[in-house]
LOMI-762090 format. One record per residue: x, y, z of N, C-alpha, C in turn. Coordinates in steps of 0.1 Angstrom, whole numbers, padded with zeros to 4 digits, always signed. Layout:
N
XYZXYZXYZ ...
This chain:
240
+1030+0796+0980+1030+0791+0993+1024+0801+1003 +1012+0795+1010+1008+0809+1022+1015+0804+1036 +1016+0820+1039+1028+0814+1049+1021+0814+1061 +1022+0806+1073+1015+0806+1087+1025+0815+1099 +1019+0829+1102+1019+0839+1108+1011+0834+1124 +1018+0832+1135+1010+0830+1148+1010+0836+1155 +0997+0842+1161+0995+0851+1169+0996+0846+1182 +1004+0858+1193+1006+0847+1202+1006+0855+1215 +0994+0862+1214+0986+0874+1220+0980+0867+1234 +0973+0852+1231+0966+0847+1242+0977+0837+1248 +0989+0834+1245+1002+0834+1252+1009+0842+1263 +1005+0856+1260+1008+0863+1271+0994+0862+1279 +0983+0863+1270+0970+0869+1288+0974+0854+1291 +0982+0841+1292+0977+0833+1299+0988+0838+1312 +1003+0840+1305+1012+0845+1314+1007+0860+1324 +1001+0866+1321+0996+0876+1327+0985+0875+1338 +0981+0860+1335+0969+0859+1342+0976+0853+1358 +0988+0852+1359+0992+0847+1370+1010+0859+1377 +1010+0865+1364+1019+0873+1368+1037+0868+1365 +1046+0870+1370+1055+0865+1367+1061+0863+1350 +1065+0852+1348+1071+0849+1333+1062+0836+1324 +1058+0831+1329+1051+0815+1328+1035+0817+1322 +1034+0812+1310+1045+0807+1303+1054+0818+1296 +1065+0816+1292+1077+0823+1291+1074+0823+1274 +1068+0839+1268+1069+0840+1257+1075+0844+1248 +1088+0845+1253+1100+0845+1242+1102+0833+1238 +1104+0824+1247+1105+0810+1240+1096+0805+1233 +1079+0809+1236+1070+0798+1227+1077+0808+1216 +1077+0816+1214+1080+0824+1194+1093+0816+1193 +1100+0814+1199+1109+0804+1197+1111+0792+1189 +1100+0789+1203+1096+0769+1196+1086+0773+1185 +1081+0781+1190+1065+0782+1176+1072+0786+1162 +1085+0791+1159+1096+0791+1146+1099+0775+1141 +1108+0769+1154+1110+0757+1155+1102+0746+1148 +1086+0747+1152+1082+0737+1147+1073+0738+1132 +1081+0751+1134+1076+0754+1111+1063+0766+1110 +1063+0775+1117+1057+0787+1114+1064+0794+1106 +1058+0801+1095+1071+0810+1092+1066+0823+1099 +1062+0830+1108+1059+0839+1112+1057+0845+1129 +1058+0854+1137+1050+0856+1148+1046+0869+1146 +1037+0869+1148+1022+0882+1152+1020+0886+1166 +1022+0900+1171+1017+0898+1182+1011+0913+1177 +0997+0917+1190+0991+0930+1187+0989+0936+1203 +0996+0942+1204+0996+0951+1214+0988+0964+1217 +0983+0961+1228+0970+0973+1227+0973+0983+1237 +0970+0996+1236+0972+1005+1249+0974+1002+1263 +0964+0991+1269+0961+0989+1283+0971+0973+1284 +0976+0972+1277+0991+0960+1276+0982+0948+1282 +0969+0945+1280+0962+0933+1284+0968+0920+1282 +0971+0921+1271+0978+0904+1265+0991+0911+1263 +0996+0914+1250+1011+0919+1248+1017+0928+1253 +1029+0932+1259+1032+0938+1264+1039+0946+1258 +1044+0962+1260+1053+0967+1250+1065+0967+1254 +1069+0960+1264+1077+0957+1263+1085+0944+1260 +1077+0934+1252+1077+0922+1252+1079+0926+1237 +1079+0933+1224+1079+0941+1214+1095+0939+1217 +1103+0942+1219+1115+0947+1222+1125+0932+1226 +1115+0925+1239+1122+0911+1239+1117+0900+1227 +1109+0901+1223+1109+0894+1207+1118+0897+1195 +1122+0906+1195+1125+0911+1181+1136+0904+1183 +1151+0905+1190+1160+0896+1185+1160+0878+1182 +1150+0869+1186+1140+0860+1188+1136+0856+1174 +1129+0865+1168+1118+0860+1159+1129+0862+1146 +1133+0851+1144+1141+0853+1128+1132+0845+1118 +1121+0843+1113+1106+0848+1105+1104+0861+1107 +1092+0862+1099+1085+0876+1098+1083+0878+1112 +1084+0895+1115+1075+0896+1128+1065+0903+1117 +1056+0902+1128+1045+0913+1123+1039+0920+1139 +1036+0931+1133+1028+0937+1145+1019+0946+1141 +1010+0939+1146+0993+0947+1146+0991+0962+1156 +0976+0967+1151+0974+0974+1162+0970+0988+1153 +0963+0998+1160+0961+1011+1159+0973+1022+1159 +0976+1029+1147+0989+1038+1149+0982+1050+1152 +0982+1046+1167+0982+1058+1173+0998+1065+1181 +1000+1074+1181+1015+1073+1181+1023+1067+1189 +1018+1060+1205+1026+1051+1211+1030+1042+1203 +1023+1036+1190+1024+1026+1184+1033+1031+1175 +1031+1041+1170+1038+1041+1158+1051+1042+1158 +1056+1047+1175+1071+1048+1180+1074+1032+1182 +1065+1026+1186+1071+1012+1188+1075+1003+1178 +1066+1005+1169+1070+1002+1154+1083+1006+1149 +1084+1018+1148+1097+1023+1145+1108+1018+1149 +1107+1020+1163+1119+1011+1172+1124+0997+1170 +1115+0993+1162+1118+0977+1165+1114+0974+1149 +1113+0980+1137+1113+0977+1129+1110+0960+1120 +1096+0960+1120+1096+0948+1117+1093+0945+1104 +1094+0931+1109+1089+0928+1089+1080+0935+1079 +1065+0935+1089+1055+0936+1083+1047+0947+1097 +1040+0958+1095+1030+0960+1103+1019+0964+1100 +1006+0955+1105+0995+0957+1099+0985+0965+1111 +0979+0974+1104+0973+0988+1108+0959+0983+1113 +0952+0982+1122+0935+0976+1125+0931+0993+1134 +0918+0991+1127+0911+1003+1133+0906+1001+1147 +0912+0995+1158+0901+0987+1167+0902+1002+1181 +0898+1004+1184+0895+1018+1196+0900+1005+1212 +0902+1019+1222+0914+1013+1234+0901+1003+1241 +0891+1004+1241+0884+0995+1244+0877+0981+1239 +0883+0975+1228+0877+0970+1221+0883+0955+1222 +0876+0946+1230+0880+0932+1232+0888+0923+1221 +0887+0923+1213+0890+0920+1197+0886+0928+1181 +0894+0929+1175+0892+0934+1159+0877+0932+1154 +0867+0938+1154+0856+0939+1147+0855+0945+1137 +0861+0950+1130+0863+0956+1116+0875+0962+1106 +0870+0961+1093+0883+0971+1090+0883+0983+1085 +0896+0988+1081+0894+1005+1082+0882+1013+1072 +0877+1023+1068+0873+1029+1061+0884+1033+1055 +0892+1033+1045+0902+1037+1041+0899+1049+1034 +0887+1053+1029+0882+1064+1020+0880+1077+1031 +0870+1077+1042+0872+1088+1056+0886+1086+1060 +0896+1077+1062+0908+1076+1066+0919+1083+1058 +0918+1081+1049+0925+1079+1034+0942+1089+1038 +0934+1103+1040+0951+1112+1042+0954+1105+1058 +0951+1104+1063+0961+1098+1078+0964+1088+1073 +0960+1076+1069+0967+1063+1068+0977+1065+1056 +0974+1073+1049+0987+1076+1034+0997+1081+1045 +0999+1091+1054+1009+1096+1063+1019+1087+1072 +1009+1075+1075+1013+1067+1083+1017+1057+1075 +1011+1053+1066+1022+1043+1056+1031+1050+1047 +1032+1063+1044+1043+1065+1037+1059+1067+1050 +1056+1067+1063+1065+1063+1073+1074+1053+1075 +1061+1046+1076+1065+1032+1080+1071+1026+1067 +1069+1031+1054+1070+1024+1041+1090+1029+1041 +1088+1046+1046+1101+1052+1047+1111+1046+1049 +1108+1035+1063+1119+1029+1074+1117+1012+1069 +1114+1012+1056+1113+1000+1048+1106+0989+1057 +1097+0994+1062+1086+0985+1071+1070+0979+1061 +1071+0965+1057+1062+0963+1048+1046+0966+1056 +1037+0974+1046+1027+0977+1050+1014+0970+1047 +1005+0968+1061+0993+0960+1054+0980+0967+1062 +0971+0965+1053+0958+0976+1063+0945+0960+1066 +0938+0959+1079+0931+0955+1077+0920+0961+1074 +0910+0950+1065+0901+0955+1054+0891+0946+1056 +0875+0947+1052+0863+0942+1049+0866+0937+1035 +0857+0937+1032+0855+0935+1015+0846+0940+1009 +0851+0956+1005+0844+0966+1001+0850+0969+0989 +0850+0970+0981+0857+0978+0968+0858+0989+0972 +0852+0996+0972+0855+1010+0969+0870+1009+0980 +0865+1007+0993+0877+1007+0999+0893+1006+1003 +0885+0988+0990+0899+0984+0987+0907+0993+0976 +0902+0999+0968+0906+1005+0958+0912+1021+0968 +0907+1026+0972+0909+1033+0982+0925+1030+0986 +0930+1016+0995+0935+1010+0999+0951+1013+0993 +0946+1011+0978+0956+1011+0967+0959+1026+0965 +0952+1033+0966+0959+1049+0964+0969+1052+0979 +0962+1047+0987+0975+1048+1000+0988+1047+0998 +0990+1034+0989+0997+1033+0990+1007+1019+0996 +0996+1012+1006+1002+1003+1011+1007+0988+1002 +1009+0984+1011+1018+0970+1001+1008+0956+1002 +1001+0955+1010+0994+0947+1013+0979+0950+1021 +0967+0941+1017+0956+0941+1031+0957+0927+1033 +0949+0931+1047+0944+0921+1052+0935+0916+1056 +0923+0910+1045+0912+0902+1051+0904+0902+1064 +0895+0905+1068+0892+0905+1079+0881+0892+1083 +0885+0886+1084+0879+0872+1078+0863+0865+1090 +0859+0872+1099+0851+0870+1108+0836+0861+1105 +0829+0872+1095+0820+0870+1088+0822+0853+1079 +0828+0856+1069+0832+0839+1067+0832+0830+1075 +0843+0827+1089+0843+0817+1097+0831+0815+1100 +0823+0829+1105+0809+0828+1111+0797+0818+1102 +0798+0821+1090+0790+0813+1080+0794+0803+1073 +0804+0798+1074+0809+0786+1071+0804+0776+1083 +0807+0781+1095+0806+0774+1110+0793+0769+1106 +0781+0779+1095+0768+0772+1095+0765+0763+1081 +0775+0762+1079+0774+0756+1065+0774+0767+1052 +0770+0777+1055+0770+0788+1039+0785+0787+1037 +0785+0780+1025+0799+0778+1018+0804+0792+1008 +0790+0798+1006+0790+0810+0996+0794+0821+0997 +0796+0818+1011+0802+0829+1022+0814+0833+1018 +0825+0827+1009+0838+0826+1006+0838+0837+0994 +0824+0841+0991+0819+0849+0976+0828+0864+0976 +0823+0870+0985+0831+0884+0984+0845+0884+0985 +0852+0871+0994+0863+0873+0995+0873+0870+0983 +0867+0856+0977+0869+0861+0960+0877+0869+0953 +0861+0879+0953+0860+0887+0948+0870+0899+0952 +0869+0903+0964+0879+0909+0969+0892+0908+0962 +0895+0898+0966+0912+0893+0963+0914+0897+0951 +0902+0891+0941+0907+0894+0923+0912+0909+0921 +0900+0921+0931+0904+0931+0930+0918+0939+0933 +0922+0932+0946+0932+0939+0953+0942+0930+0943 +0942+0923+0935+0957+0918+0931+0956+0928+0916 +0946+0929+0913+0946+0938+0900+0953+0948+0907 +0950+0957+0918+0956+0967+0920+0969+0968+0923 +0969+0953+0925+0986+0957+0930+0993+0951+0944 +0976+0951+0951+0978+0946+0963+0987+0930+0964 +0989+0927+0979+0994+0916+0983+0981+0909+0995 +0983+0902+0993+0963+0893+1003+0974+0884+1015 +0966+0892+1028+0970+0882+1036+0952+0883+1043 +0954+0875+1054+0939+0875+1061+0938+0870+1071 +0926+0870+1086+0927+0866+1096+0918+0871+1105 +0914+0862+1111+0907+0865+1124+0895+0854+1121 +0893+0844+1135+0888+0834+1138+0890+0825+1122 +0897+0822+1116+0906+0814+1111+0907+0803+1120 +0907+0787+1113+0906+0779+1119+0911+0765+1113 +0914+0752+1125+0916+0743+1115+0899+0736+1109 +0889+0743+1113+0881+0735+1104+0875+0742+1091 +0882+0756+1095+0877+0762+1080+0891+0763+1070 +0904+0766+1076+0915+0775+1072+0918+0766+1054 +0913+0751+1052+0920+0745+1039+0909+0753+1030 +0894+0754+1033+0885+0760+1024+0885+0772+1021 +0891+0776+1029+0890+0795+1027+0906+0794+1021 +0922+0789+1020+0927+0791+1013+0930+0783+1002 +0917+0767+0997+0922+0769+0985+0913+0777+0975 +0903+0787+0978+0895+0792+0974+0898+0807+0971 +0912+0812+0983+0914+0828+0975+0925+0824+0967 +0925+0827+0957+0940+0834+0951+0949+0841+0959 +0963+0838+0952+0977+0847+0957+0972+0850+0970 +0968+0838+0981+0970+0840+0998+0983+0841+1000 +0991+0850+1005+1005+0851+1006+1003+0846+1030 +0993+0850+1030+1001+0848+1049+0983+0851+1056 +0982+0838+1060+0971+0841+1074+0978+0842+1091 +0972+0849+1096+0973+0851+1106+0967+0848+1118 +0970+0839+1128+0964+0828+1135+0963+0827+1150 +0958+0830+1160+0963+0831+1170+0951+0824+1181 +0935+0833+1183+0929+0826+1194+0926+0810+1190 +0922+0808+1179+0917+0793+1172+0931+0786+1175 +0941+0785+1171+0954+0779+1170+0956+0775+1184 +0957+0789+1194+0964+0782+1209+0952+0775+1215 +0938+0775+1209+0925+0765+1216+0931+0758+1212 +0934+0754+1200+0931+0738+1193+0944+0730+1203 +0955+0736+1205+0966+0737+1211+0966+0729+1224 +0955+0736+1228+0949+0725+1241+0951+0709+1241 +0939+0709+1234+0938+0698+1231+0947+0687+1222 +0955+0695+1213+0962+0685+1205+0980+0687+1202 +0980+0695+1208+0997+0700+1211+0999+0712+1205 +1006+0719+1208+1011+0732+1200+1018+0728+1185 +1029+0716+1185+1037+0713+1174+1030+0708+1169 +1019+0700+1169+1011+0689+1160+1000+0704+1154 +0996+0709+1162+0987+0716+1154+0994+0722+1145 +1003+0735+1151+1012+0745+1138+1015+0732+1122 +1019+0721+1127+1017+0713+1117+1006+0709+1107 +0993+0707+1112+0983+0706+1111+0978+0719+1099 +0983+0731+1105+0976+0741+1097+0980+0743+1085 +0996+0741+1087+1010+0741+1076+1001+0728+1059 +0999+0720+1069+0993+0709+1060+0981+0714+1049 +0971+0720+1058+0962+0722+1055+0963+0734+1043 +0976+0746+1048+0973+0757+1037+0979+0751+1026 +0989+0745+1021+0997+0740+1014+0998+0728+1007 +0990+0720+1017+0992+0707+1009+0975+0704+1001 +0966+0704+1014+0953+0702+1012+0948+0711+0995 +0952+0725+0996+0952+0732+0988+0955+0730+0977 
């Protein structure tokens, strides 16, 4: 079963965009449990644009699914992490200016800092995931760290699928076969969608968790928050 992880990052800029509490994001991770996620994602960035860090702190007693929390361990982060101990935290290379995740780590230039930082986080029994391309070498890389899981960086795909290249699904494949030989655990994400998300998971292997958030609260617009989270549930699990 892959489990649906919601990001719920553009929940806060919507609340942020007017100030106050509204909409009130302790409760959507609430309702967004309620209507069958097994997960909330949020990724908090230095300049607290969308997430807030201190909205880290009012989630946690809240979210009984996985939390997960994203983001650069740079050490604000990594104390935040600590503090709040979550399920899962997944490591993105993304710098304090950077509108959204464009890549993932070089794990091989990285390699002794991210071994440092996952043997921490691994310390305080916090499951570890790195986001990743689909490089071998890196992924292999990946596996000497140490971590418990990657995470797919899935852009390129959505991008070529949106045009029809279905073959686009080829590296990730390929990837996955690797990272589960090594040991890894496969989760994935970013622009993930309901018109791609059944193709791209019944196509990787051992998908354990995508991660969902700007596509989801669009579609949300238009067709309800509960019907979609349903919608996606459908699509990884059943369609598959």
């Amino acid at each position: 079963m892959t489990k649906l992880s919601v990001n719920i990052n553009k929940i806060a800029t919507l609340r942020n965009s007017r100030g106050g509490n509204t909409p009130n994001l302790v409760q959507a991770a609430i309702d967004i449990q309620e209507f069958g996620a097994q997960g909330i994602t949020i990724h908090p960035r230095p300049d607290e644009r969308h997430i807030k860090y201190q909205d880290t702190y009012d989630l946690k007693p809240v979210v009984t699914t996985e939390f997960n929390i994203e983001g650069n361990p740079i050490p604000k982060f990594i104390d935040l992490v600590l503090a709040n101990k979550p399920t899962q935290v997944t490591l993105v290379p993304d710098s304090i200016d950077t509108l959204t995740s464009n890549a993932g780590w070089d794990t091989i230039k990285h390699q002794d800092f991210l071994t440092e930082v996952v043997t921490e986080f691994k310390r305080n029994n916090i499951r570890t995931s790195i986001f990743m391309d689909t490089d071998f070498a890196r992924i292999e890389a990946t596996a000497k760290i140490g971590a418990d899981r990657i995470e797919l960086y899935t852009e390129d795909f959505a991008t070529q699928y949106g045009k029809g290249n279905k073959d686009a699904i080829k590296p990730y494949i390929q990837s996955t076969e690797l990272a589960s030989k090594l040991g890894l655990g496969i989760n994935a994400g970013h622009d993930l969608s309901l018109e791609n998300i059944a193709f791209f998971a019944k196509n990787i292997p051992n998908l354990l968790e995508v991660s969902i958030g700007h596509a989801l609260i669009s579609e949300s617009l238009y067709l309800g928050l509960q019907n979609v989270i349903n919608m996606y549930l459908y699509r990884l699990n059943v369609e598959c």
